[in-house]
TORVONU-764795 format. One record per residue: residue number from 1; residue in one letter; x, y, z of N, C-alpha, C in turn. Coordinates in Angstrom, 2 decimals, padded with zeros to 5 digits. Atoms other than C-alpha are relative to their C-alpha. Last residue first. Layout:
BEGIN
<NUM, a, <X, Y, Z>, <X, Y, Z>, <X, Y, Z>>
...
***
This chain:
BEGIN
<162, x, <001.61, 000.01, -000.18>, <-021.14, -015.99, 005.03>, <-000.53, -000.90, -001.00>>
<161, x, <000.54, 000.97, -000.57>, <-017.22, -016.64, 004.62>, <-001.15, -000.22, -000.05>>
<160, x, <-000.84, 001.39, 001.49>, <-016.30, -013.87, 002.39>, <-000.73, -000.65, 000.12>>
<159, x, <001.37, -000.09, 000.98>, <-018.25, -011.31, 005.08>, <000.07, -001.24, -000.93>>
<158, x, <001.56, 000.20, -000.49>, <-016.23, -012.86, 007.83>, <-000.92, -000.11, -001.06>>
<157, x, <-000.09, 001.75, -000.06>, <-012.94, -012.29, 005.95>, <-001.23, -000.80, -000.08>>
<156, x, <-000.07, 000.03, 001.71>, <-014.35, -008.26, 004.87>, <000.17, -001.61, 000.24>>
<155, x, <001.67, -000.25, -000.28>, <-015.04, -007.98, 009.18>, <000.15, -000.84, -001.70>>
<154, x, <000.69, 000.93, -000.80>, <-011.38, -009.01, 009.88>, <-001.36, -000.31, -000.57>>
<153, x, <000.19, 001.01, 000.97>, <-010.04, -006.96, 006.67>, <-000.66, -000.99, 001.07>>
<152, x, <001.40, 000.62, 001.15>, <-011.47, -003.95, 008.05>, <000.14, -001.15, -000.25>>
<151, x, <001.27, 000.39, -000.97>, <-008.51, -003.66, 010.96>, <-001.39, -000.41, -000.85>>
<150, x, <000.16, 000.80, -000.70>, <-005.84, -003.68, 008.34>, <-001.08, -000.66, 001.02>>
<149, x, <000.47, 001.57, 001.10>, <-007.44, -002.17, 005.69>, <000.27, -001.09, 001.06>>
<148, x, <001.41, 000.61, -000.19>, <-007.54, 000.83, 008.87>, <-000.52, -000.99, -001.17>>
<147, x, <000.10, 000.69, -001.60>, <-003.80, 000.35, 009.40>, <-001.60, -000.06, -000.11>>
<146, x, <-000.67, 001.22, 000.03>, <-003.05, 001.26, 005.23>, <-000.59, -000.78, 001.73>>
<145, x, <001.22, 000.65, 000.79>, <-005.68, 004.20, 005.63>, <000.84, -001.14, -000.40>>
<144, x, <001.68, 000.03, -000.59>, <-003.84, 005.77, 008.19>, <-000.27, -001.12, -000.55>>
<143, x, <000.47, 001.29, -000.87>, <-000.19, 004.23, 007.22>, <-001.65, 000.18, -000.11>>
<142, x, <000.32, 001.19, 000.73>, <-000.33, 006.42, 003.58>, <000.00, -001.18, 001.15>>
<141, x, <001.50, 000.24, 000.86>, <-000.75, 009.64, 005.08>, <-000.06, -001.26, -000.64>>
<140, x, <001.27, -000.66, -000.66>, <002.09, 009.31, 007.66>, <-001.29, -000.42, -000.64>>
<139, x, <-000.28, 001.23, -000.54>, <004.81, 007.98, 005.18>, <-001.69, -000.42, 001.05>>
<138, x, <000.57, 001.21, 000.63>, <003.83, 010.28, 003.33>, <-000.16, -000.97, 000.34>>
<137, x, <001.36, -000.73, 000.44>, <004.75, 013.40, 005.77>, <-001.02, -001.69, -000.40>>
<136, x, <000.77, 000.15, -001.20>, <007.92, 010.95, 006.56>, <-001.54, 000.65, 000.31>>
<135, x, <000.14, 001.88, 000.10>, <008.88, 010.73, 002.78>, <-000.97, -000.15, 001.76>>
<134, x, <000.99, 000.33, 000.67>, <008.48, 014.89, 002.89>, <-000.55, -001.25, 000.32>>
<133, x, <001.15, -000.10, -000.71>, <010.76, 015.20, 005.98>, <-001.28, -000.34, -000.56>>
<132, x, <000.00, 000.93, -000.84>, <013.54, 012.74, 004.23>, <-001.58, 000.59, 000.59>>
<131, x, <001.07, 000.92, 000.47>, <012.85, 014.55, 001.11>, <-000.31, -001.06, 000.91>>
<130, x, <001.46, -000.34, 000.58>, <014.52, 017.77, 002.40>, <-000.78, -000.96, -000.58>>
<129, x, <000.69, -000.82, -000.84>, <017.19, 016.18, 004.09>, <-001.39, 000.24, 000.38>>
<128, x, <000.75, 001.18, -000.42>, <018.13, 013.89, 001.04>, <-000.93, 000.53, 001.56>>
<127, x, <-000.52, 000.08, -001.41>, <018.63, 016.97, -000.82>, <-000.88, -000.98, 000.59>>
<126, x, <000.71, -001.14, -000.83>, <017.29, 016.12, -004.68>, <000.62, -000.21, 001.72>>
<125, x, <-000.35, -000.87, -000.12>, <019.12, 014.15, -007.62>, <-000.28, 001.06, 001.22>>
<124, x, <000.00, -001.52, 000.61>, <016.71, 013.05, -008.89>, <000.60, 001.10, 000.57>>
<123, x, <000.65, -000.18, 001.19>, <016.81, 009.62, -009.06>, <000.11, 001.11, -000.64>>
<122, x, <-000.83, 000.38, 001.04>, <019.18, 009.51, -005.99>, <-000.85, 000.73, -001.85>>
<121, x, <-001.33, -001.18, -000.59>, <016.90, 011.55, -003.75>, <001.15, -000.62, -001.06>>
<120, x, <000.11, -001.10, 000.81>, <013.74, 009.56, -005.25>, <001.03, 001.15, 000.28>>
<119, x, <-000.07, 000.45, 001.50>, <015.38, 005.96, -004.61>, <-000.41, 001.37, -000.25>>
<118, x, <-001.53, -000.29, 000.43>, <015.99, 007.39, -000.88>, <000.17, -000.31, -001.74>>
<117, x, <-001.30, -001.07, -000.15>, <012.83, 008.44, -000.10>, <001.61, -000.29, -001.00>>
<116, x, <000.36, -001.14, 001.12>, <010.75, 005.40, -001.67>, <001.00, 001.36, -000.10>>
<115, x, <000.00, 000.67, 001.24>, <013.29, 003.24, 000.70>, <-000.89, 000.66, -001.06>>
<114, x, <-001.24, 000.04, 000.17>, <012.70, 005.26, 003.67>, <000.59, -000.31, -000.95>>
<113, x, <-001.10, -001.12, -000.69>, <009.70, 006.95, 004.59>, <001.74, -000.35, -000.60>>
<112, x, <000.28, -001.09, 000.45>, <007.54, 004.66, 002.08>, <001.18, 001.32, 000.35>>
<111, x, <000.14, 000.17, 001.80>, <008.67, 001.27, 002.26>, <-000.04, 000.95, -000.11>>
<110, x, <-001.59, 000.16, 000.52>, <010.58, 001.98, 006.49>, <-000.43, -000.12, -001.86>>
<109, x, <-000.65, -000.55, -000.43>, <007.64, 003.53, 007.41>, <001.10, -000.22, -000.25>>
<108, x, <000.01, -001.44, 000.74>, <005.29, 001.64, 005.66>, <001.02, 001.22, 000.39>>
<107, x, <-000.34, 000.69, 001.60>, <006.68, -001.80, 006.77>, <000.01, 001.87, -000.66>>
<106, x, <-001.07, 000.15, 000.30>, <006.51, -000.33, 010.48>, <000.47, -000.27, -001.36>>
<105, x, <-000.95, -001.01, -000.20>, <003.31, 000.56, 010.67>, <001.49, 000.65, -000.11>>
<104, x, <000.27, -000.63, 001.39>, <002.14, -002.67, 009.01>, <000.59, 001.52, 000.34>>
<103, x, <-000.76, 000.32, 000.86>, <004.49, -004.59, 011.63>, <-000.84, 001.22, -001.36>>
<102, x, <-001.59, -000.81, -000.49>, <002.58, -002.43, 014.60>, <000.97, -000.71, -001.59>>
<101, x, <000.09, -001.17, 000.43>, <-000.93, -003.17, 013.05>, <001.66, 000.78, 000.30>>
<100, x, <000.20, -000.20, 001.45>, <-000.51, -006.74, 012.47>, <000.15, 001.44, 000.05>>
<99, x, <-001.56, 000.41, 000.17>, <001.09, -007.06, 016.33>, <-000.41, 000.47, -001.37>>
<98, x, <-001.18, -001.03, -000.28>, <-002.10, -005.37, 017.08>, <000.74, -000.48, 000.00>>
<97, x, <000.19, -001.38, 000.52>, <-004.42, -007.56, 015.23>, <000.91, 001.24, 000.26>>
<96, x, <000.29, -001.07, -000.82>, <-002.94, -010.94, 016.23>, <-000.47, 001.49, -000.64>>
<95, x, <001.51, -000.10, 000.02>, <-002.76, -013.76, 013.83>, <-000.56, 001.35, 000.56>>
<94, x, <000.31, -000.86, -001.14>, <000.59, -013.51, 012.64>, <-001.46, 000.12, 000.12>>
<93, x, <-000.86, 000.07, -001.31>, <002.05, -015.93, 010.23>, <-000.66, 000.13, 001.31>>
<92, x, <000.77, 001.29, -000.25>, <-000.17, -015.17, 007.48>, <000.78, -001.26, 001.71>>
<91, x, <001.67, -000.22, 000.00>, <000.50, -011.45, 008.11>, <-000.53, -001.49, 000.24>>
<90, x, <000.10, -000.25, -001.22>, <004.33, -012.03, 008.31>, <-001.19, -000.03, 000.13>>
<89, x, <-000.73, 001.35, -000.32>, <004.69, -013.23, 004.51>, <-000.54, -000.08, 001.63>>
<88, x, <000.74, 001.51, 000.57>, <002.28, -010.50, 003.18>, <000.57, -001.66, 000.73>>
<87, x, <000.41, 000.76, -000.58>, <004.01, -008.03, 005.70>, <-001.21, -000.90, -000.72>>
<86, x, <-000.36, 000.08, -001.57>, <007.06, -007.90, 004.67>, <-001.29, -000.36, 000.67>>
<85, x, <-001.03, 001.07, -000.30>, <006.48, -008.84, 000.93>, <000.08, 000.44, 001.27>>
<84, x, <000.91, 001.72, 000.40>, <003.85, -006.44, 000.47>, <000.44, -000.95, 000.44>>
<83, x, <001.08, 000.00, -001.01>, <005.72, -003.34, 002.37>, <-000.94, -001.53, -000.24>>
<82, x, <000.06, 000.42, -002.07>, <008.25, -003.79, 000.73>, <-000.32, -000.62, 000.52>>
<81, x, <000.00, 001.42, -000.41>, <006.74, -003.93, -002.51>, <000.58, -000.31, 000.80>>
<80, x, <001.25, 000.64, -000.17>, <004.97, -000.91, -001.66>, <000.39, -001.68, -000.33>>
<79, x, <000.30, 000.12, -001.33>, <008.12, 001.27, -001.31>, <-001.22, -000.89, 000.21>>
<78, x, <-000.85, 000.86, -001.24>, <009.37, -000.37, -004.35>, <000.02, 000.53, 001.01>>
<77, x, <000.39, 001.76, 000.32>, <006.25, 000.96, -006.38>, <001.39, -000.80, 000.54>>
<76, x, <001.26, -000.12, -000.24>, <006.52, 004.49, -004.91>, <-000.21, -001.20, 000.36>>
<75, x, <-000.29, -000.10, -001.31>, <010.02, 005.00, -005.79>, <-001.14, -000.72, 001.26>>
<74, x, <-000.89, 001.44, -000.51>, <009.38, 003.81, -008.95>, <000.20, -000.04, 001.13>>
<73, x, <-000.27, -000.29, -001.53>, <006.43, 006.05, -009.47>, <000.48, -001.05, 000.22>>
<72, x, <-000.14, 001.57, -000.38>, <006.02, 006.01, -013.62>, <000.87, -000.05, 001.43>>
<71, x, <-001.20, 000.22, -000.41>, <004.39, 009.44, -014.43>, <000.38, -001.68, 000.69>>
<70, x, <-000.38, 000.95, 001.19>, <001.15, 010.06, -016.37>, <001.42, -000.25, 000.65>>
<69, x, <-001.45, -000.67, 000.57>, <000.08, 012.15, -013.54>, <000.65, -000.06, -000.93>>
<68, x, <000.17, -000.97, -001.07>, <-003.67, 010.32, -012.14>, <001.08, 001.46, -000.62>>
<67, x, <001.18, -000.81, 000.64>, <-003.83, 007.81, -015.00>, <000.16, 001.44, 000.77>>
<66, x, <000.00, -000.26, 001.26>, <-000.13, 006.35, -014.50>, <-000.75, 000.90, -000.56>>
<65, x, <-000.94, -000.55, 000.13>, <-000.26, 006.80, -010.52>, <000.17, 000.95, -001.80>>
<64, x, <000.61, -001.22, -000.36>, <-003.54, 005.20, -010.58>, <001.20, 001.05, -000.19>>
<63, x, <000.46, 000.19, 000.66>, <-001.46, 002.01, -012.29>, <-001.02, 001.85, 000.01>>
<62, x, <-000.25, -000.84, 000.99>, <001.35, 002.58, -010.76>, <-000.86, -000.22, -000.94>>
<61, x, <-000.61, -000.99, 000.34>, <000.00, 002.07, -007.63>, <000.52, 000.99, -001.06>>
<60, x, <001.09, -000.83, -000.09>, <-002.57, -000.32, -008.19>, <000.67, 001.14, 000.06>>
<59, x, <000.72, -000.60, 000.98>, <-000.02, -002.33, -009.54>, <-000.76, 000.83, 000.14>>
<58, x, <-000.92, -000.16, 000.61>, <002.13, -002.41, -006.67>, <-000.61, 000.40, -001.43>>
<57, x, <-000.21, -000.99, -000.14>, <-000.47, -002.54, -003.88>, <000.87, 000.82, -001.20>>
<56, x, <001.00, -001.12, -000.39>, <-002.86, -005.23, -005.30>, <000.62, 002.08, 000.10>>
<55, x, <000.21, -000.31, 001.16>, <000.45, -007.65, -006.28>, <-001.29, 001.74, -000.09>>
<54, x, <-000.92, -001.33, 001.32>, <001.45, -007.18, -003.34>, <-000.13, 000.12, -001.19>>
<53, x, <000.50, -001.38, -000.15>, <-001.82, -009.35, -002.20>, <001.00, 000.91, -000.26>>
<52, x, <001.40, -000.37, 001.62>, <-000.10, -012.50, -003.26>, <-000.74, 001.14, -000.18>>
<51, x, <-000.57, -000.78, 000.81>, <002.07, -011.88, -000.23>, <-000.61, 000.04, -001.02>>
<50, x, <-001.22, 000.36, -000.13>, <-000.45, -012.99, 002.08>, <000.67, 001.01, -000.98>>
<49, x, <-000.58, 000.77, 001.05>, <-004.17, -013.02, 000.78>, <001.84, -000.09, 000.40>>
<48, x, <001.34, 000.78, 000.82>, <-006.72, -011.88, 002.94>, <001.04, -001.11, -000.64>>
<47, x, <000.69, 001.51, -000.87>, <-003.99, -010.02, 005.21>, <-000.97, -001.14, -000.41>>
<46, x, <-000.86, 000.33, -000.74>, <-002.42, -008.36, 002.24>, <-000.43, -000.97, 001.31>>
<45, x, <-000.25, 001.02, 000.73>, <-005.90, -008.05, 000.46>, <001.31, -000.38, 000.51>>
<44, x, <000.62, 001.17, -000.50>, <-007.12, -005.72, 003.68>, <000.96, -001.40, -000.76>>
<43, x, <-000.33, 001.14, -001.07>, <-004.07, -004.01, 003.49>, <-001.04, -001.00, 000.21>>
<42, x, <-001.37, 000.57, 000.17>, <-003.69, -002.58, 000.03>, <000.27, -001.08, 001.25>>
<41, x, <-000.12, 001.28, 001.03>, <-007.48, -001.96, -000.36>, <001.38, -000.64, 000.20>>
<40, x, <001.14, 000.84, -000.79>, <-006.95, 000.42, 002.43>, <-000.53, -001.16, -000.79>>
<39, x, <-000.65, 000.45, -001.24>, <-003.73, 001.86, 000.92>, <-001.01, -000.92, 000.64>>
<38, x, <-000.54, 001.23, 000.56>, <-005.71, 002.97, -002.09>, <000.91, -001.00, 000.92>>
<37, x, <000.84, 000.61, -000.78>, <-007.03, 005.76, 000.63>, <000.03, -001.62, -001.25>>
<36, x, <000.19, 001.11, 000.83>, <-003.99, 007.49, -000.77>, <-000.76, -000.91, 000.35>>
<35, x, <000.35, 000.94, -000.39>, <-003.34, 010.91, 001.31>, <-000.79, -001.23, -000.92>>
<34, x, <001.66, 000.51, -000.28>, <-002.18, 013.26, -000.29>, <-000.36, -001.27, 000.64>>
<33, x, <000.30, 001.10, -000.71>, <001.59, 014.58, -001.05>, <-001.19, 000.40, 000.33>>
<32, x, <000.72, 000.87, 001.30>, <002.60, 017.18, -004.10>, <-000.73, -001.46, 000.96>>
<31, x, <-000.30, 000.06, 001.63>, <003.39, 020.04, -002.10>, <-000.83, -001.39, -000.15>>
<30, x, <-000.62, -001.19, 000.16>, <001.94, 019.36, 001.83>, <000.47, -000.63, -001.29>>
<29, x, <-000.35, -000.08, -001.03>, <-000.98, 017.54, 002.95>, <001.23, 001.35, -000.37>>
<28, x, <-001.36, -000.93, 000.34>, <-003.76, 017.61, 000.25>, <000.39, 000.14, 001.44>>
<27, x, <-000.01, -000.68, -000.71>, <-006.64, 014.97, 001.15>, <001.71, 000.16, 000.25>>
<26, x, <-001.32, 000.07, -000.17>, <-007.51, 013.02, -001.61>, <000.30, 001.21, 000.74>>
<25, x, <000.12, -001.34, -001.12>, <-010.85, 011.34, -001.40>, <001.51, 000.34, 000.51>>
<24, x, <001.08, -000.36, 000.15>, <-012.05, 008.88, -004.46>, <-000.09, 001.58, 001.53>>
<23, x, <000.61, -000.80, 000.79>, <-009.39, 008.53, -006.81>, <-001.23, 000.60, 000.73>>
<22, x, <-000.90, -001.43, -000.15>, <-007.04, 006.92, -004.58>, <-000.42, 000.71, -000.73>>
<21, x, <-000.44, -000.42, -000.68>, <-009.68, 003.94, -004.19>, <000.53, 001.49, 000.36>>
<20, x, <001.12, -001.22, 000.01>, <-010.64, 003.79, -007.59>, <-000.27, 000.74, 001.50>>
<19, x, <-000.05, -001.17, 000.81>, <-006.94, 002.54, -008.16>, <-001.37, 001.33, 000.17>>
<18, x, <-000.93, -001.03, -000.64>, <-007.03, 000.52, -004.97>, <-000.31, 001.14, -001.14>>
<17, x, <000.49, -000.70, -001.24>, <-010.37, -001.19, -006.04>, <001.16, 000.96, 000.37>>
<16, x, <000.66, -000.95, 000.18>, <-009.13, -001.97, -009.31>, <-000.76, 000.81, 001.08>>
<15, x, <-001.10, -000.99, 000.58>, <-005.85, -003.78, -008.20>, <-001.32, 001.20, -000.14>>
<14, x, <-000.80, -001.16, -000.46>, <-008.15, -005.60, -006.19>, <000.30, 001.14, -000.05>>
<13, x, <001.46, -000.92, -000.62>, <-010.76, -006.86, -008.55>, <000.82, 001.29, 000.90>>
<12, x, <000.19, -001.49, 000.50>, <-007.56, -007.86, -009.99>, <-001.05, 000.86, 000.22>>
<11, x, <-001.00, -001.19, 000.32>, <-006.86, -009.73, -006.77>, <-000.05, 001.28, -001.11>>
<10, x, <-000.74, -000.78, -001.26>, <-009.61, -011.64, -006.81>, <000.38, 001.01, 000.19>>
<9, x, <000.96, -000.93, -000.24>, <-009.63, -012.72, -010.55>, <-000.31, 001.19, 001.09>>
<8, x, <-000.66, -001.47, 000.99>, <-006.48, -013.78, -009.90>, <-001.16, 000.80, -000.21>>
<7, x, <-001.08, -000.97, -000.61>, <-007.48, -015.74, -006.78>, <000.16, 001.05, -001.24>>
<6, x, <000.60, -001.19, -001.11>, <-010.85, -016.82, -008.70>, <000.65, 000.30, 000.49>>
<5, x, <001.15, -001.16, 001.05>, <-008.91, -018.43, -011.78>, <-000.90, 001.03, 001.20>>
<4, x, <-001.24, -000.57, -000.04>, <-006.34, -020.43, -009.16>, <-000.68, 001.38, -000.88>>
<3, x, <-000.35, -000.80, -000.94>, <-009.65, -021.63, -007.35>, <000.99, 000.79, 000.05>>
<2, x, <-000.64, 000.03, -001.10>, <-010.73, -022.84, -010.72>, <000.22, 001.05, 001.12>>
<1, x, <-001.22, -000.79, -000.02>, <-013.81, -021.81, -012.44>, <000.92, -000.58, 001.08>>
***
């Protein structure tokens, strides 16, 4: 098998890890927000893999999204390619663990809090106010377990390697 046949492979292993991911412990915050432990698949493969790993967060999103609601989370899926592209590019860049964890903090905070926000306040129409505090709720539940893929993926590299 090529090495271009085991990246994709890879990755869709990925995609399926996030999806079973956010299926496996969803911890209700307020209305319709939970915490998405699909996020933790989202960052190891981001540092593993660079931007190639947005692929992981973007599909996995609307892919669990799809089964989970039947709804198509645009807001969702361009707060995550953001976040891929910012710090897929920056990640291979950046060796440091806490610089990784302050840019992934930041990506989600501006993909999720701000840019998901504002596409679902247009979309639908809804007070940007009131979705600003929500987006920041989310924003919240989706770093955790986005900052601890980050710190796992050290150990997950290692394991590769063995």
């Amino acid at each position: 098998m090529s090495d271009k046949n085991k990246k994709i492979t890879v990755l869709g292993m990925g995609i399926a890890l996030y999806v079973v991911l956010s299926y496996t412990v969803k911890i209700p915050l307020i209305n319709q927000i939970r915490t998405d432990f699909g996020y933790l698949a989202f960052g190891v493969f981001l540092c593993l893999f660079g931007a190639e790993g947005t692929i992981v967060g973007v599909a996995g999103c609307i892919i669990s999204n799809l089964l989970y609601s039947g709804t198509f989370p645009i807001g969702w899926a361009l707060g995550q390619l953001f976040i891929g592209i910012v710090c897929g590019v920056l990640f291979k860049k950046i060796k440091s663990v806490p610089l990784r964890l302050l840019i992934g903090l930041a990506s989600v905070f501006i993909g999720i809090g701000v840019i998901k926000t504002l596409v679902e306040s247009v979309l639908f129409s809804l007070p940007l106010a009131a979705k600003f505090i929500r987006g920041a709720v989310a924003a919240v539940a989706d770093a955790v377990p986005f900052l601890a893929g980050i710190l796992l993926s050290g150990k997950v590299e290692k394991a590769i390697k063995k």
